[in-house]
C-alpha positions as CSV (number, residue, x, y, z in Angstrom):
1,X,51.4,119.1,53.7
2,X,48.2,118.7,52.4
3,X,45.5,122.0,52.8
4,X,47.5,124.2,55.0
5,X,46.0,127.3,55.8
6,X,47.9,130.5,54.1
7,X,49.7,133.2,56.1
8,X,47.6,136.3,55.9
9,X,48.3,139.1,53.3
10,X,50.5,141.9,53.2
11,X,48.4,143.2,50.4
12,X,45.2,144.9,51.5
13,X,43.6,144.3,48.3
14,X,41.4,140.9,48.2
15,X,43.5,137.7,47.1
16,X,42.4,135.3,44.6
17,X,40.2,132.0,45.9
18,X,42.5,130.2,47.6
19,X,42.4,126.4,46.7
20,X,43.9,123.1,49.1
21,X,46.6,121.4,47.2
22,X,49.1,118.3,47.8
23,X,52.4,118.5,48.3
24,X,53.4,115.4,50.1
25,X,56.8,114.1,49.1
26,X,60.1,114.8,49.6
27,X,60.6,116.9,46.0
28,X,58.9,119.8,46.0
29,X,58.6,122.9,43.9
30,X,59.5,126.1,44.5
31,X,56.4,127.5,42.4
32,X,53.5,125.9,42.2
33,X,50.7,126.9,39.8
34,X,47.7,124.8,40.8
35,X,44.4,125.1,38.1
36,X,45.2,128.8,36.8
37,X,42.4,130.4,35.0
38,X,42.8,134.3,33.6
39,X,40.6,136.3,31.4
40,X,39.5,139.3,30.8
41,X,36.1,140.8,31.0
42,X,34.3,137.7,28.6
43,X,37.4,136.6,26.5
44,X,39.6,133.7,28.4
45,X,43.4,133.9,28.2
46,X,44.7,131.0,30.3
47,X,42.5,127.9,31.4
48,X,43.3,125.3,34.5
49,X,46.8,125.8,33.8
50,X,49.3,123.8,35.9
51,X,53.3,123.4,36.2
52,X,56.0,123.0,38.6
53,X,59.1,125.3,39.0
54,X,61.7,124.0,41.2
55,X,64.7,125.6,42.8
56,X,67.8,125.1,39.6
57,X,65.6,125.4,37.2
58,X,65.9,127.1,33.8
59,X,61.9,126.7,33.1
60,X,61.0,127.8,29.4
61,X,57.7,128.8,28.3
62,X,56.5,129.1,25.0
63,X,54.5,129.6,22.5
64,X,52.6,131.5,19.5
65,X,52.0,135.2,20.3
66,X,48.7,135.7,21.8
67,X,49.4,132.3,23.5
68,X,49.5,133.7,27.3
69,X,52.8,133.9,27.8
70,X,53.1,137.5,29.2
71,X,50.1,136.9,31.0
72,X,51.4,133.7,33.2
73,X,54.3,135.5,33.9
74,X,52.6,138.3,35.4
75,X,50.4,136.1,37.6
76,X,53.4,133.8,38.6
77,X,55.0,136.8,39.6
78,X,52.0,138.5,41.3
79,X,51.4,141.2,39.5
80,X,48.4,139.4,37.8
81,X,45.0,137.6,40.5
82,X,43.9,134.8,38.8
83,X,40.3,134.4,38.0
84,X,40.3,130.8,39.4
85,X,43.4,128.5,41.0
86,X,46.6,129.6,42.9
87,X,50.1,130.6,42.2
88,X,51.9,129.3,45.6
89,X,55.6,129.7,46.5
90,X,57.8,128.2,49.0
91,X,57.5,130.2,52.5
92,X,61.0,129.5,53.2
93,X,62.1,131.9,50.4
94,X,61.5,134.5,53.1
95,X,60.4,133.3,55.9
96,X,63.3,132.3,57.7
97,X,61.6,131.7,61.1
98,X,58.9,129.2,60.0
99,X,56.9,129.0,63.0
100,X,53.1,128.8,62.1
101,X,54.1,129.3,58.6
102,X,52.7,126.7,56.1
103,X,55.4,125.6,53.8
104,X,53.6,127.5,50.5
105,X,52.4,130.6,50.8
106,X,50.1,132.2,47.6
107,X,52.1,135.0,45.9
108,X,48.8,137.2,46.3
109,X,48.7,137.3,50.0
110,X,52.5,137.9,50.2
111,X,53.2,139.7,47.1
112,X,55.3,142.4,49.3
113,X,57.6,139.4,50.4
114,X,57.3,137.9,46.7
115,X,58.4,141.3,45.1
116,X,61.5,141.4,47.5
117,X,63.2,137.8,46.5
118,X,61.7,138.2,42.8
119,X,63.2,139.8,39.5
120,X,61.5,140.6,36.6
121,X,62.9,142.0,33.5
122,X,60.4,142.9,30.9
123,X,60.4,142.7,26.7
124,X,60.5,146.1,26.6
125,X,63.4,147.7,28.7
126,X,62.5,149.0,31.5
127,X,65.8,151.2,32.8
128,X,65.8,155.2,32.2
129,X,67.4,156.1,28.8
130,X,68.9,159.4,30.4
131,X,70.9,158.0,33.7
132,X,73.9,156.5,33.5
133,X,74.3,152.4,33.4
134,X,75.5,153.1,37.1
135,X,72.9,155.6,38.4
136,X,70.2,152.9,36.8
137,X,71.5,150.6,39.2
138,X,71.3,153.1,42.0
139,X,67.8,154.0,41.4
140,X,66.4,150.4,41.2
141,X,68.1,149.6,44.2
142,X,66.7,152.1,46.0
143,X,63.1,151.3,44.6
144,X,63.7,148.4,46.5
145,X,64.9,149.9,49.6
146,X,68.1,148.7,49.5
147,X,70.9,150.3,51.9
148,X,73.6,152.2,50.0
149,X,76.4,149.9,51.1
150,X,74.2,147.3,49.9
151,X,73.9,148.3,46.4
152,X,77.1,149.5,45.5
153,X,78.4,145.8,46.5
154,X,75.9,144.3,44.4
155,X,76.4,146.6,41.5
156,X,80.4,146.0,41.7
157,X,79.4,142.3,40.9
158,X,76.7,142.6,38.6
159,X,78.6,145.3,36.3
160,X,81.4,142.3,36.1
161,X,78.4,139.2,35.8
162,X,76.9,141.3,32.5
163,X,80.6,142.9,31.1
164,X,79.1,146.5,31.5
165,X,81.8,147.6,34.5
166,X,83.5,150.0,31.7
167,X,80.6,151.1,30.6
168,X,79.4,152.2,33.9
169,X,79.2,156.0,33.3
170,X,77.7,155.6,29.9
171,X,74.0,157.3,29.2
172,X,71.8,153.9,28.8
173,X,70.8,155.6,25.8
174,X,73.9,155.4,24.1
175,X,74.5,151.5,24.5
176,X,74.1,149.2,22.3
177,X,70.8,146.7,22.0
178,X,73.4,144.0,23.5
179,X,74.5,146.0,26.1
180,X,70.9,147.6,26.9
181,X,69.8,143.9,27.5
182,X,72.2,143.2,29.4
183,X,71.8,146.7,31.9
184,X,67.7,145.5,31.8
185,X,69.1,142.2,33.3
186,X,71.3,143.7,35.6
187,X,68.9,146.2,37.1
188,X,66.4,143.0,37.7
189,X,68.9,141.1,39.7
190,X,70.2,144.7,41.6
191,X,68.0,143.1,44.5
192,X,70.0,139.2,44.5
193,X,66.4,137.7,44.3
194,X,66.4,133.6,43.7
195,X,64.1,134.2,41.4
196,X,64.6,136.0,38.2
197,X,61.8,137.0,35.2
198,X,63.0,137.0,31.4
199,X,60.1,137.9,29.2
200,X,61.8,137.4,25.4
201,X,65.1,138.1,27.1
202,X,66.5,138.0,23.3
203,X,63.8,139.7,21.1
204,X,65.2,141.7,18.0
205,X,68.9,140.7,19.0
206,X,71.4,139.2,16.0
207,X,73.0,135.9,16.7
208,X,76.3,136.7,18.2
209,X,74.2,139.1,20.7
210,X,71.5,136.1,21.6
211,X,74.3,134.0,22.0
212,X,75.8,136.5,24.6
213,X,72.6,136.7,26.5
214,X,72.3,133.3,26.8
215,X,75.5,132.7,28.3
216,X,75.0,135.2,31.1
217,X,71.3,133.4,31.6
218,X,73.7,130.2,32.2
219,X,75.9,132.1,34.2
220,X,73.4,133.3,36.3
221,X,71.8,130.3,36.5
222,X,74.8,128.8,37.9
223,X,75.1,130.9,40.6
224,X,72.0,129.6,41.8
225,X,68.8,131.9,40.1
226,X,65.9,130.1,39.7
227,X,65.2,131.5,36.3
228,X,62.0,131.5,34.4
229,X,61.6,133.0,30.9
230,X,59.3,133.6,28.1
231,X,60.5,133.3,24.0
232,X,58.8,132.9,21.1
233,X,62.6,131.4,19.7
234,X,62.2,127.9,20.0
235,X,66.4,127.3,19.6
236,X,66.7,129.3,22.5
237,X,64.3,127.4,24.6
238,X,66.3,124.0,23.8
239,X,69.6,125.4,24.3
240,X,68.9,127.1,27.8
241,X,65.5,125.3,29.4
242,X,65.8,122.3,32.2
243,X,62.2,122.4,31.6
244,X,59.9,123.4,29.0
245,X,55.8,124.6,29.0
246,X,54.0,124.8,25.7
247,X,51.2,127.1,25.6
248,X,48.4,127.0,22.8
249,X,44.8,127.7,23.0
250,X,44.5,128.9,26.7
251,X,46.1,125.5,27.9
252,X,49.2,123.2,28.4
253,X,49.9,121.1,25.5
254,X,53.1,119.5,26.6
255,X,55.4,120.3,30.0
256,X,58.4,118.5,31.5
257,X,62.2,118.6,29.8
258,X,62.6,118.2,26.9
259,X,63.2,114.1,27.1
260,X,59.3,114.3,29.1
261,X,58.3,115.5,26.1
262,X,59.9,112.9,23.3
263,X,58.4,110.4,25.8
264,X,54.8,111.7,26.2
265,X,54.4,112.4,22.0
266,X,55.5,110.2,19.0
267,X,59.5,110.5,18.8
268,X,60.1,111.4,15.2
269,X,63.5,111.1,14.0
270,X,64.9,114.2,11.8
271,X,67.2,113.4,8.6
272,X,68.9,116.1,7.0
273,X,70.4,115.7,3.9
274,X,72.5,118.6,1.5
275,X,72.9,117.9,-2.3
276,X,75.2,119.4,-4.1
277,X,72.6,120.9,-6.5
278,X,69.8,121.3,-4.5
279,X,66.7,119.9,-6.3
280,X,64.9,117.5,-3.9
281,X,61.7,117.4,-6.0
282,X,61.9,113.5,-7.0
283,X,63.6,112.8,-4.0
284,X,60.9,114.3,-2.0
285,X,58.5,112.3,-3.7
286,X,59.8,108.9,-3.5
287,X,59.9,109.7,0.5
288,X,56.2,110.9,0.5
289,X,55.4,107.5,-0.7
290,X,56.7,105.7,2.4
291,X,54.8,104.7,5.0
292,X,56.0,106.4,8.2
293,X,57.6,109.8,6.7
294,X,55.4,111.7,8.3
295,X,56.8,115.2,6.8
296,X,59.1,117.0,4.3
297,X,60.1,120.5,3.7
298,X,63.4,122.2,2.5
299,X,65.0,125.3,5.0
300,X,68.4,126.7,3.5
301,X,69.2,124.3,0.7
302,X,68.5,121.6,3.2
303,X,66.1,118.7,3.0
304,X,64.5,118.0,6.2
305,X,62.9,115.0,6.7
306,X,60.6,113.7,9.7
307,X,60.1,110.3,10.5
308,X,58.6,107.8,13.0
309,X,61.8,106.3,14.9
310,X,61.9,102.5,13.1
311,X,65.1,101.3,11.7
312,X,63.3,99.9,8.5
313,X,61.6,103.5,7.9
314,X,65.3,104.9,8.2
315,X,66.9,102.9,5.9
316,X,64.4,103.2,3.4
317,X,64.5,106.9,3.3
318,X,68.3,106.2,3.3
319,X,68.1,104.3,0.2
320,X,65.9,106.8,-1.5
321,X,68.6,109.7,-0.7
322,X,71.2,107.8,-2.0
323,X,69.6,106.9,-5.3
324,X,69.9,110.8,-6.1
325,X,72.4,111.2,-9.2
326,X,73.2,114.8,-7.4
327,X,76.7,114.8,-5.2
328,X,75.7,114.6,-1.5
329,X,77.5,117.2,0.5
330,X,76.4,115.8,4.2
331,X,73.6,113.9,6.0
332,X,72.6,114.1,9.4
333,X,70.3,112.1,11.6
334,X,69.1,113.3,14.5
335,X,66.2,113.3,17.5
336,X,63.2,115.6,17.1
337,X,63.7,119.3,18.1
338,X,61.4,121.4,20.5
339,X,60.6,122.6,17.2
340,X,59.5,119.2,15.3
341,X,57.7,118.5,19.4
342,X,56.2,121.8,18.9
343,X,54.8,121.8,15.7
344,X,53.4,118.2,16.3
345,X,51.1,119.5,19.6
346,X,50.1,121.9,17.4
347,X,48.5,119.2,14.7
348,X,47.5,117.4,17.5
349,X,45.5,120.0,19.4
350,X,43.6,120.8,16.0
């Protein structure tokens, strides 16, 4: 389907320049963003920005703050015209009766449709403090124009999908961050949309509470929400995301899962190693001297060390650890993180 013309708008209010694009093949995405551009009055934010979403996917983007994060998810979603390119979306989302209906439709012209089958949960909560978890429900549900019946049947099943079904009749001021999360999350999907929203779904949460959120993400996920989220937490990223975008400088550095990414830059190996006593100094200098240890650095009385994936390299640094009169307590050797990936876009965009 190549240069389709769009279905016309639903929104009265001018659409961005609408741009021919290729989608021939059998796999195609479910959001397209086809040579994005976004600023505002002289300053650029995003510039020729393009990825992929398709239908499964936990898609991750990140980035340093200021990056554009919150600004491509407000003009994937439609909230946001572009100053140049297209965000398109599949038209059988919801258009079930597909007669003279190109087969992706941009989110400008249809953002009425859009904002039925997509959820969107902000960083900063976006429920009412003095309702009840349940009457929060009720309220977004009806901003959506949702029959009663409707609601209440969707609210029975998402107060089980985010544990808040005994909590139902508690002020949302009175929950915990956790549990406030969790209602945010719950009031996005009040709708079923296939496509849900996350911007920094686990901002300012402790670890046991992050690690709650992300397995209701999975769980939703599973159920078959497209889900796209923001975070400036890199872990999280590589724990939840089929896919990954990294944002720096207006642009795409690096996009694809994460083995795209170990393919497309160098694939650094990562050594950990844990003395007893802790003092790396000589050892850290004897590694600096080999060719192909490309970095070293100590994080929690560990000694992390990155190097270029050749078996000589590894044994060398081997050999160096082991020459240490300190007691080793453990070593690990392991691919590059998103962090390590990351961190090396960064050097080379520079």
């Amino acid at each position: 389907m190549a240069g389709k013309k769009e279905v016309g708008s639903d929104n009265p209010s001018p659409a961005a320049k609408t741009v021919k694009f290729d989608f021939s093949g059998k796999d195609q995405p479910l959001i397209a963003v086809k040579n994005v551009s976004k600023g505002y009055r002289k300053k650029i934010v995003l510039k020729d920005v393009n990825v992929d979403i398709f239908k499964g996917d936990i898609f991750g983007i990140i980035g340093m703050s200021g990056s554009g994060k919150t600004t491509m998810f407000q003009l994937m979603s439609g909230v946001l015209k572009p100053k140049a390119g297209d965000v398109l979306v599949k038209s059988d989302l919801f258009y079930k009766d597909k007669k003279n209906i190109p087969d992706f439709v941009s989110v400008y012209r249809n953002h009425n449709n859009v904002r039925k089958h997509f959820g969107f949960a902000a960083q900063i909560p976006s429920f009412y403090e003095h309702l009840t978890v349940e009457e929060n429900l009720m309220m977004y549900g009806s901003l959506y124009r949702m029959k009663k019946k409707d609601v209440i049947e969707n609210m029975d099943r998402l107060l089980k999908l985010v544990d808040l079904k005994d909590e139902k009749d508690t002020l949302a001021a009175e929950l915990s961050g956790g549990m406030q999360r969790r209602l945010d999350i719950a009031c996005s999907l009040i709708h079923d949309p296939e496509v849900l929203f996350l911007d920094e779904p686990t901002s300012d949460l402790d670890p046991v509470m992050r690690k709650q959120i992300w397995a209701l993400i999975k769980e939703i996920n599973s159920k078959g929400t497209t889900i796209v989220l923001a975070s400036h937490i890199l872990e999280e990223v590589e724990n939840l995301c089929t896919k990954v975008a990294i944002l720096h400088d207006k642009r795409v550095l690096g996009y694809g899962s994460l083995k795209d990414l170990k393919k497309l830059f160098k694939r650094n190996r990562i050594l950990k190693v844990e003395l007893e006593k802790g003092d790396y100094t000589q050892i850290i200098r004897k590694l600096n001297r080999i060719k192909g240890v490309e970095k070293t650095s100590k994080k929690d009385g560990t000694l992390i060390v990155s190097l270029t994936p050749d078996d000589k390299i590894v044994r060398q640094a081997m050999k160096t650890v082991d020459s240490s009169k300190d007691r080793l307590v453990s070593i690990e050797m392991s691919d590059a993180t998103l962090n390590d990936i990351f961190e090396t876009l960064m050097r080379k965009s520079e």
